[in-house]
C-alpha positions in Angstrom: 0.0 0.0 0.0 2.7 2.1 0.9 4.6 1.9 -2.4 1.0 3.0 -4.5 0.6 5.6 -2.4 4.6 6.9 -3.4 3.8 6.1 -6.9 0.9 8.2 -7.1 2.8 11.0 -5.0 5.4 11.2 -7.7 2.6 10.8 -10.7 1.2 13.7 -9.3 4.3 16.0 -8.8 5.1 14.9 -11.7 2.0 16.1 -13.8 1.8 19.4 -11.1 5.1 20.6 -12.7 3.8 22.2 -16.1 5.5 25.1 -17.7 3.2 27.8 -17.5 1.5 29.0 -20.8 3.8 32.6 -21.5 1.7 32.8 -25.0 -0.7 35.4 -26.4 -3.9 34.0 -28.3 -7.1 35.5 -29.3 -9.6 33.2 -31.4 -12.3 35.7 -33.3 -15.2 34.8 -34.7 -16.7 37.1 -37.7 -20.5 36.8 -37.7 -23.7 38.2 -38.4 -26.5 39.9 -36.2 -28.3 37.0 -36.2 -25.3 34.8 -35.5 -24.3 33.1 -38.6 -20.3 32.3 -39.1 -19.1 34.3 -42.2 -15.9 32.2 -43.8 -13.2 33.8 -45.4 -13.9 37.3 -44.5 -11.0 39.0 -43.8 -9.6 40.4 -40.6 -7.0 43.2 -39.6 -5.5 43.6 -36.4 -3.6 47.0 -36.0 -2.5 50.1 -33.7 -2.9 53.5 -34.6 0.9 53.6 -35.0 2.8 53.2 -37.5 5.7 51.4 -36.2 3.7 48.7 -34.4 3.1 45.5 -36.0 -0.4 44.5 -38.5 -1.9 41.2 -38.5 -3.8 40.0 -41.5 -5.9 36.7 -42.0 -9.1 35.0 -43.1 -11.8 33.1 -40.9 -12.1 29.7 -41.9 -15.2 27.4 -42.6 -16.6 28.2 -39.0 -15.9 32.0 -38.8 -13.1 31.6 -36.8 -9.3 33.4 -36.8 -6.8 32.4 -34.7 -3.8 34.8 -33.4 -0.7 34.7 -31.4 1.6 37.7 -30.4 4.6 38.0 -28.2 3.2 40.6 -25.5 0.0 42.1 -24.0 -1.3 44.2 -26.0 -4.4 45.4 -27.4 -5.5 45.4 -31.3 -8.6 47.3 -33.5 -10.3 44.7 -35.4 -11.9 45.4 -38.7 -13.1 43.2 -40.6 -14.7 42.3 -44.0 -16.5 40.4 -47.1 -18.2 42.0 -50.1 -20.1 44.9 -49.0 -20.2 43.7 -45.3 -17.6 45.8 -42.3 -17.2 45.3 -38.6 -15.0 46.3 -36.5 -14.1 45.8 -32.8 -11.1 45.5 -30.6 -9.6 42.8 -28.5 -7.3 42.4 -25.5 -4.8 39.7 -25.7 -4.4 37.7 -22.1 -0.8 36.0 -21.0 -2.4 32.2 -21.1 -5.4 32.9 -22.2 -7.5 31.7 -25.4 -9.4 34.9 -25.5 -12.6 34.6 -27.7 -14.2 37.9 -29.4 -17.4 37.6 -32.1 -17.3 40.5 -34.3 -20.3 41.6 -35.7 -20.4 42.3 -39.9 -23.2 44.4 -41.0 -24.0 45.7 -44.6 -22.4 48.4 -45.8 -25.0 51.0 -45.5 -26.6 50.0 -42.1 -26.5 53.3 -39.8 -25.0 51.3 -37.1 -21.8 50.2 -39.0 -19.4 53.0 -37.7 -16.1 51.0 -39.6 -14.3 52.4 -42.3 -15.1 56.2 -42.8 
């Protein structure tokens, strides 16, 4: 009994030991009003200044792009497909997936304040 209860001791320290997640993700999810995933709309993810770095990429099937940066930071969305904009923001988390929807309306809806 003694040597099982060692054995799960070390299993235990063992698995306790992980090397904390130091990464910066953000999953975003383009979508509709009523909720539909748009694929392949594109999404930009800058700071109003010019020497920080821009992010550029398309949602897939589901609506979804995934990033990953080297520090906390946080990053205007805008996003797009055909006639349809959005825009939003998002705040990137030190080991966090952090998970945004962004909302794409038509181009001449009164409450799409993205891209003038």
């Amino acid at each position: 009994m003694r040597k099982i209860l060692i054995i799960l001791s070390v299993c235990t320290l063992m698995l306790s030991c992980e090397k904390p997640d130091d990464r910066y993700r953000a999953k975003l999810r383009v979508v509709t009003l009523s909720g539909i995933p748009i694929p392949n709309a594109s999404i930009k993810l800058y700071v109003p200044n010019p020497e920080a770095e821009e992010f550029f990429l398309t949602t897939d099937i589901d609506g979804f792009a995934r990033f990953e940066i080297k520090a906390k930071a946080f990053y205007d969305v805008k996003t797009w497909r055909g006639t349809y904009r959005g825009c939003g923001f998002v705040e990137f988390k030190k080991g966090e997936y952090v998970t945004k929807d962004i909302i794409i309306r038509p181009w001449g809806d009164p409450l799409n304040s993205c891209f003038k």
